[in-house]
C-alpha positions as CSV (number, residue, x, y, z in Angstrom):
1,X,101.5,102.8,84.0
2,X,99.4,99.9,84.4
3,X,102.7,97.5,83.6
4,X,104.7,99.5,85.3
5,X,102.7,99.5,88.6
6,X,102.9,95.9,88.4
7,X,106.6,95.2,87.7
8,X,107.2,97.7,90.7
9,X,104.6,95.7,93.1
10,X,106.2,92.1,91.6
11,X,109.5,93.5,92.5
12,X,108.5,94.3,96.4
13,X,107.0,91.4,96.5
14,X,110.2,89.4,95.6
15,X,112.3,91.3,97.6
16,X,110.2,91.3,100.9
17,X,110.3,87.6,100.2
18,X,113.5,87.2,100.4
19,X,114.2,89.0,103.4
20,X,111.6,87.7,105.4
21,X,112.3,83.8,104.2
22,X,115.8,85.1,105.8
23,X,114.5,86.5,109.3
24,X,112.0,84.2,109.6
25,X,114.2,80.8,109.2
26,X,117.3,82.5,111.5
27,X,114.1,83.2,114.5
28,X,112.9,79.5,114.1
29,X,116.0,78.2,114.5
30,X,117.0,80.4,117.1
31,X,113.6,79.6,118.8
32,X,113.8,76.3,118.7
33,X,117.0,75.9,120.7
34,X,115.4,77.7,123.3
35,X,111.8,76.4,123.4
36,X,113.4,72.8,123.5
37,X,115.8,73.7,126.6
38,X,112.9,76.0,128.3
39,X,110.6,73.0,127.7
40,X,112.8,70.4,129.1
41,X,113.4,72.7,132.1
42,X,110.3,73.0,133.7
43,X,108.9,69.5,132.6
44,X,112.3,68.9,134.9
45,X,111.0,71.2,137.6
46,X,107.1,69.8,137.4
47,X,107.8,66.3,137.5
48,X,110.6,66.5,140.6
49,X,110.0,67.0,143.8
50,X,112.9,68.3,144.9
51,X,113.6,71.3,142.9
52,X,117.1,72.7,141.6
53,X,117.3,76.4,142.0
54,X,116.4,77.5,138.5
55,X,114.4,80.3,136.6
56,X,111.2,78.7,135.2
57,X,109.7,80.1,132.1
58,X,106.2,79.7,130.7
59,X,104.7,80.9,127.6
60,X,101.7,80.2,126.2
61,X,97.7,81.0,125.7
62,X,96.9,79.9,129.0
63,X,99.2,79.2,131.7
64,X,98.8,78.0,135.2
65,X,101.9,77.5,137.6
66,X,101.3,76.2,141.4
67,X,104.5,75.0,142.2
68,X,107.5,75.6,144.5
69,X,109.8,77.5,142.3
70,X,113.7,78.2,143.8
71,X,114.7,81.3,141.1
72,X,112.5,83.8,139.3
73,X,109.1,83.1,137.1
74,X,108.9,84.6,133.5
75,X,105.2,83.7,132.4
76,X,103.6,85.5,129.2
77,X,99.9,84.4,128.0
78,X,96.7,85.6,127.0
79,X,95.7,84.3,130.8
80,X,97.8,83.5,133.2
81,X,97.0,82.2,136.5
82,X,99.7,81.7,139.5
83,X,97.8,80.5,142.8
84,X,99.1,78.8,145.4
85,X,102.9,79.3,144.3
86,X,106.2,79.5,146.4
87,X,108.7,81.6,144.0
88,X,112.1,82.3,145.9
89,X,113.0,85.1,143.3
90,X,110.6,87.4,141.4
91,X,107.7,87.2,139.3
92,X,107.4,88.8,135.8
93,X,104.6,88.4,134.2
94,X,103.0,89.5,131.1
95,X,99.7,89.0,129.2
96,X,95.5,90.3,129.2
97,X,94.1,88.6,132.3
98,X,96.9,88.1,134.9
99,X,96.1,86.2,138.4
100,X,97.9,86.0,141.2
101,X,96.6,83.9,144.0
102,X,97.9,83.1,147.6
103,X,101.1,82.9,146.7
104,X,104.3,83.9,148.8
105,X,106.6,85.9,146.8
106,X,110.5,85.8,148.4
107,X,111.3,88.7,145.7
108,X,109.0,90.9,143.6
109,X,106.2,90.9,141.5
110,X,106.8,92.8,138.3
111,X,102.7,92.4,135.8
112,X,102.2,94.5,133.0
113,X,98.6,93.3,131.5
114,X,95.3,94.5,130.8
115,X,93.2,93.3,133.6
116,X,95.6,92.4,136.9
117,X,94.4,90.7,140.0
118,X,96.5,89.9,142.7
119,X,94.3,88.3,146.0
120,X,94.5,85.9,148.7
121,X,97.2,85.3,151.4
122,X,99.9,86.8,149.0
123,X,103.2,88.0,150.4
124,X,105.5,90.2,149.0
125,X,108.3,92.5,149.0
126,X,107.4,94.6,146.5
127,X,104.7,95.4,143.4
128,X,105.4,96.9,140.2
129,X,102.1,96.8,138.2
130,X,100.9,98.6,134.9
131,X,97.7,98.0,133.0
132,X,94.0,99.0,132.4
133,X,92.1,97.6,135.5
134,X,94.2,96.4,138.2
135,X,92.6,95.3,141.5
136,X,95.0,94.2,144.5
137,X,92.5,92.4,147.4
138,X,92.8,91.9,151.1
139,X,94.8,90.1,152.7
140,X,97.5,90.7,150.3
141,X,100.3,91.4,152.0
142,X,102.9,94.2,150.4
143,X,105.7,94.6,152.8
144,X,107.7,97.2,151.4
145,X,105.9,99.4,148.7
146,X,103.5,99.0,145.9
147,X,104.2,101.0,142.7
148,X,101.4,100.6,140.5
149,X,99.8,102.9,137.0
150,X,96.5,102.1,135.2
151,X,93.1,103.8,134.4
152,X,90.9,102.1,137.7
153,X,93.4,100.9,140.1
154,X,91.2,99.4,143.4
155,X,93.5,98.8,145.8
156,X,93.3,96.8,149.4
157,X,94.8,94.7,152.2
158,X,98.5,95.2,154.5
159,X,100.7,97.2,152.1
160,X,103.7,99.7,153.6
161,X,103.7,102.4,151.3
162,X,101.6,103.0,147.9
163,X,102.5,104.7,144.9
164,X,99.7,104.9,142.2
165,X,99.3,106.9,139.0
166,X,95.6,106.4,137.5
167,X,92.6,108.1,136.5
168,X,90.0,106.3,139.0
169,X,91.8,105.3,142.7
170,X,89.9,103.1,145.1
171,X,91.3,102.6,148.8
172,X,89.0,99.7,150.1
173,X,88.0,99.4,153.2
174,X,90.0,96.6,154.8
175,X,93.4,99.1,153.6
176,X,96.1,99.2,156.0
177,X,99.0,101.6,154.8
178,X,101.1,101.9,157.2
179,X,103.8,104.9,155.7
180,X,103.3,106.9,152.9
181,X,100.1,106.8,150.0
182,X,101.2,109.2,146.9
183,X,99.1,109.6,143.7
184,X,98.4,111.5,140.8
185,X,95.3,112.0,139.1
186,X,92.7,113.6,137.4
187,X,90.5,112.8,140.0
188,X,90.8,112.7,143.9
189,X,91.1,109.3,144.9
190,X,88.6,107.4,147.0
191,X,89.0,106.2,150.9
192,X,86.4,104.0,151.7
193,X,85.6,104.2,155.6
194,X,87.3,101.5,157.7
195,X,90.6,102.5,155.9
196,X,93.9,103.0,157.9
197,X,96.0,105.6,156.5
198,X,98.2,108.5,157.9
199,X,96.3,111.8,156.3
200,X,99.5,113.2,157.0
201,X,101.7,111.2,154.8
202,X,98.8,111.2,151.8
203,X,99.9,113.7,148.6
204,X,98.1,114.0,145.7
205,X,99.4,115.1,142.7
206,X,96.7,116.6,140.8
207,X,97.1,116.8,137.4
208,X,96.5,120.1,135.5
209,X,95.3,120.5,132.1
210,X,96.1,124.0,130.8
211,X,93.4,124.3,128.3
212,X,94.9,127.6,126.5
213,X,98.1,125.1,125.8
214,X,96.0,122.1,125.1
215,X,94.3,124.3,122.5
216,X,97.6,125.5,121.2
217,X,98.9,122.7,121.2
218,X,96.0,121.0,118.9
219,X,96.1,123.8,116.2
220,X,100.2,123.1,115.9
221,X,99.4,119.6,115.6
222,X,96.5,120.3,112.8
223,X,99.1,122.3,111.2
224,X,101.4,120.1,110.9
225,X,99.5,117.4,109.6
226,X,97.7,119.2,107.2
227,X,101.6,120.6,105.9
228,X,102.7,116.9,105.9
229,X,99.8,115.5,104.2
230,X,99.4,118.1,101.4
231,X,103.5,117.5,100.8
232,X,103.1,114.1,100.5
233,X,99.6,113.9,98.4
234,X,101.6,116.8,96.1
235,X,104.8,114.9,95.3
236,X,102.4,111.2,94.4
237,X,99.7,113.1,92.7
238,X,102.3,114.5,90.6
239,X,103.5,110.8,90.1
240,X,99.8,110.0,88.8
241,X,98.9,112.9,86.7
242,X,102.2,112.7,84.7
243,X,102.9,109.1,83.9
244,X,99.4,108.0,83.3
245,X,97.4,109.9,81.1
246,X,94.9,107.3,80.6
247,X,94.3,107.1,84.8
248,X,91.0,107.8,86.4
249,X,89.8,108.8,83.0
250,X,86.5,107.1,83.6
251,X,86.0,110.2,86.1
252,X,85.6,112.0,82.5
253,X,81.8,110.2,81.8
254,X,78.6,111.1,82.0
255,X,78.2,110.2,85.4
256,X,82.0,110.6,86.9
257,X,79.6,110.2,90.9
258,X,78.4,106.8,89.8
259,X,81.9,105.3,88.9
260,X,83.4,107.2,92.3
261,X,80.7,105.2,94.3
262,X,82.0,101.8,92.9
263,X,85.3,103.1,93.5
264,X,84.2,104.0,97.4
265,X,82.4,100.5,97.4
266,X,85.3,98.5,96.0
267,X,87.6,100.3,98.3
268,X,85.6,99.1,101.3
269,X,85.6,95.5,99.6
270,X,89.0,95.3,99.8
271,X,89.7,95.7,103.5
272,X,87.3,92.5,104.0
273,X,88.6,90.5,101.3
274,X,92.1,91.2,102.3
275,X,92.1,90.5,106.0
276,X,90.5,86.9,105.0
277,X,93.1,86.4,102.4
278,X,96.2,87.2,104.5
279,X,94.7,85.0,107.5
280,X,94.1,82.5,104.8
281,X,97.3,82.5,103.0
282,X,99.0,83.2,106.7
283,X,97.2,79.7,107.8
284,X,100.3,78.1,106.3
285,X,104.0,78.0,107.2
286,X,105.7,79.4,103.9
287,X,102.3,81.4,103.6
288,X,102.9,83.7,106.9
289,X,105.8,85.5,104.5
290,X,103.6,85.9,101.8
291,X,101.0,87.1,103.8
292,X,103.8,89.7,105.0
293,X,104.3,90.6,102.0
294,X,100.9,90.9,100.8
295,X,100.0,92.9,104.1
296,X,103.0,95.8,103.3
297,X,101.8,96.0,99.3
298,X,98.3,96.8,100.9
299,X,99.2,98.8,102.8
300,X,101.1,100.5,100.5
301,X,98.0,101.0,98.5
302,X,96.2,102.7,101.5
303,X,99.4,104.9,101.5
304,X,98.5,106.8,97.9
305,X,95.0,106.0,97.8
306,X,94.6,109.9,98.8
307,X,97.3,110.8,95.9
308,X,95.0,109.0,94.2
309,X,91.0,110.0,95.0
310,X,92.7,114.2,94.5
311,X,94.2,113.7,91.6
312,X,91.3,111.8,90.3
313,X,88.9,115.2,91.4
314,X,91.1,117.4,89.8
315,X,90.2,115.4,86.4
316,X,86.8,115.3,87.3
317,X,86.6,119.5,87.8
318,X,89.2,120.4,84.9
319,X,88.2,117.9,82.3
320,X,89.4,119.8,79.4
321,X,93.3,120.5,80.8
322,X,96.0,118.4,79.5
323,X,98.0,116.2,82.4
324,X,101.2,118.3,82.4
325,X,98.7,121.7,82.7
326,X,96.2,120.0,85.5
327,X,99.4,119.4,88.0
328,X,98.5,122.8,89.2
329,X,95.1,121.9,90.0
330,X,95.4,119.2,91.6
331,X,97.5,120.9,93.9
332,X,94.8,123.2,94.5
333,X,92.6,120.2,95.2
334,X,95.3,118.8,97.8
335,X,95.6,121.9,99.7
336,X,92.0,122.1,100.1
337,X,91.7,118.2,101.1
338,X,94.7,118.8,103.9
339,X,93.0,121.4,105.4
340,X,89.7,119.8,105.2
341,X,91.0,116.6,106.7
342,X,92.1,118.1,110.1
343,X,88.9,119.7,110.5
344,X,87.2,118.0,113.6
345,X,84.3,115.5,112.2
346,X,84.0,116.5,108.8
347,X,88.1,115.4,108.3
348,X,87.7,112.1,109.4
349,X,84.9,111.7,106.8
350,X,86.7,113.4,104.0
351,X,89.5,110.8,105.0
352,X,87.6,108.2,105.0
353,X,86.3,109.0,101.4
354,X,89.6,109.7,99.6
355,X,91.1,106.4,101.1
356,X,88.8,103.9,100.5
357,X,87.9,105.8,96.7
358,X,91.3,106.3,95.9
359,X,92.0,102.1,97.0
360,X,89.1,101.4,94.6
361,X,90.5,103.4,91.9
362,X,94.3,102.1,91.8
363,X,92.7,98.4,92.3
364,X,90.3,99.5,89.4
365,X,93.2,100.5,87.2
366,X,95.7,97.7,87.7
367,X,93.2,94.7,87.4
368,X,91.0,96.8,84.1
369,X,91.9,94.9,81.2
């Protein structure tokens, strides 16, 4: 089994290679057409004053535009920052932190990011926004609508009409919505005093949670993953018991709990040790596709590592029962281990033991001289 795990793993390996050198060599050359004409363009656009009407794209970890731009902005970064800017088309923009500053927008602004700030003397026509935290400030000005979704949404300054969608809404003070403000929520949104807004055209769309379905819901969910989980643990456990009759058998000592606890410990190990070694091996260009490679055959490991801990129990329990005769109790142990892992608390910690003992014991059995 031990050969044969390794031939099969080899043989993935090889083959993931091979696809990936493939994928990876057509995207680079692909990408290097376009980062060489996208490049050229806006160092063409930067360094002239007089600009051709063009769309501008800029991608990187930080980017900061502040320039008179006659076409649309594509800008994706871990920040990005646009302040003073004069776009003639529309703004797309995505990344974590995401600026927009006293800018006037001819078109729209189209953000999806994490935290979203758009201030200053901004005009627009229109706001399409999705994220966590998103926080539009006076004296923005919104001429036709803002359509915006995200968990605390604080909005203010001159804006039309207001859709939102979010779980905490702010209204600031210095608001002025001048049709209509629609939301839904969990929560009532709040108007801060000093805002101007027709009560008449407000709707909230309060959102119901139907705790009889919720529950139902839940106990067709644990259900199902309990059915999936014990079919899938059944059909590799089966795998285990009958083609290795020599694995887990240190389960069989003396003190089986003492060599499960390595197994536990190693298991734990190995999610350190391999995160460093795919960053390490993925710090070099032909070692990103390795580190692909090695990334899917972990994973892979995580996959059976249940298959593995249950069928190593069932030896543990029913020492004296040939492999072909213990099938049947190791299914026994899998049906009690899916229906333990859905229960709330105690199944994430069953989980969490089968996974990281049962990744011990298949790294235990293929490196065991």
């Amino acid at each position: 089994m031990k050969k044969s795990l390794k031939i099969v793993l080899l043989s993935t390996i090889v083959m993931l290679l091979f696809f990936t050198t493939t994928i990876v060599f057509a995207d680079e050359s692909t990408n290097k057409i376009a980062n060489t004409d996208v490049t050229n363009d806006i160092s063409k656009q930067i360094s002239e004053k007089t600009f051709e009407t063009k769309d501008v794209y800029a991608f990187d970890q930080k980017v900061n535009l502040s320039d008179s731009i006659k076409g649309n902005m594509f800008a994706n970064g871990q920040d990005v920052t646009i302040s003073n800017a004069m776009v003639y088309g529309d703004i797309f923009v995505f990344g974590q932190n995401i600026t927009i500053d006293s800018s006037d927008v001819y078109g729209n602004i189209f953000v999806l990011g994490q935290n979203i700030n758009i201030k200053g003397s901004t005009t627009v026509k229109t706001v399409y926004a999705c994220g966590q935290n998103i926080k539009i400030e006076n004296p923005v000005d919104i001429a036709y609508s803002l359509k915006v979704a995200g968990e605390n949404l604080n909005i203010s300054g001159r804006i039309n009409e207001v859709y939102a969608s979010g779980d905490k809404i702010i209204i600031g003070k210095q608001t002025i919505i001048n049709g209509a403000f629609e939301y839904t929520s969990n929560n009532e949104a709040t108007i801060e005093e000093g805002a101007s807004i027709n009560k008449s055209l407000v709707k909230f769309n309060k959102i119901e949670v139907d705790k009889k379905a919720d529950r139902k819901q839940r106990v067709k969910k644990g259900i199902y993953t309990a059915l999936t989980t014990f079919a899938t643990i059944a059909v590799f456990s089966l795998i285990f018991t009958l083609w290795d009759k020599k694995y887990s058998s240190f389960v069989k000592s003396d003190k089986p709990w003492i060599h499960i606890l390595k197994s536990v410990l190693i298991g734990l190990a190995s999610v350190f040790f391999a995160i460093v070694a795919v960053l390490l091996v993925a710090c070099t260009l032909v070692g990103i596709k390795i580190s692909i490679a090695m990334t899917l055959m972990y994973l892979l490991i995580l996959f059976l590592a249940s298959s593995a801990s249950t069928t190593a129990v069932a030896k543990m329990i029913f020492k004296k029962d040939e492999n072909r005769a213990l099938y049947g109790k190791t299914i026994l142990v899998a049906l009690v281990y899916s229906i333990l892992s859905v229960l709330p608390y105690v199944g994430e910690f069953i989980i969490f033991l089968f996974i990281s003992g049962g990744t011990g014991m298949i790294l235990r059995r293929l490196f065991r001289n």
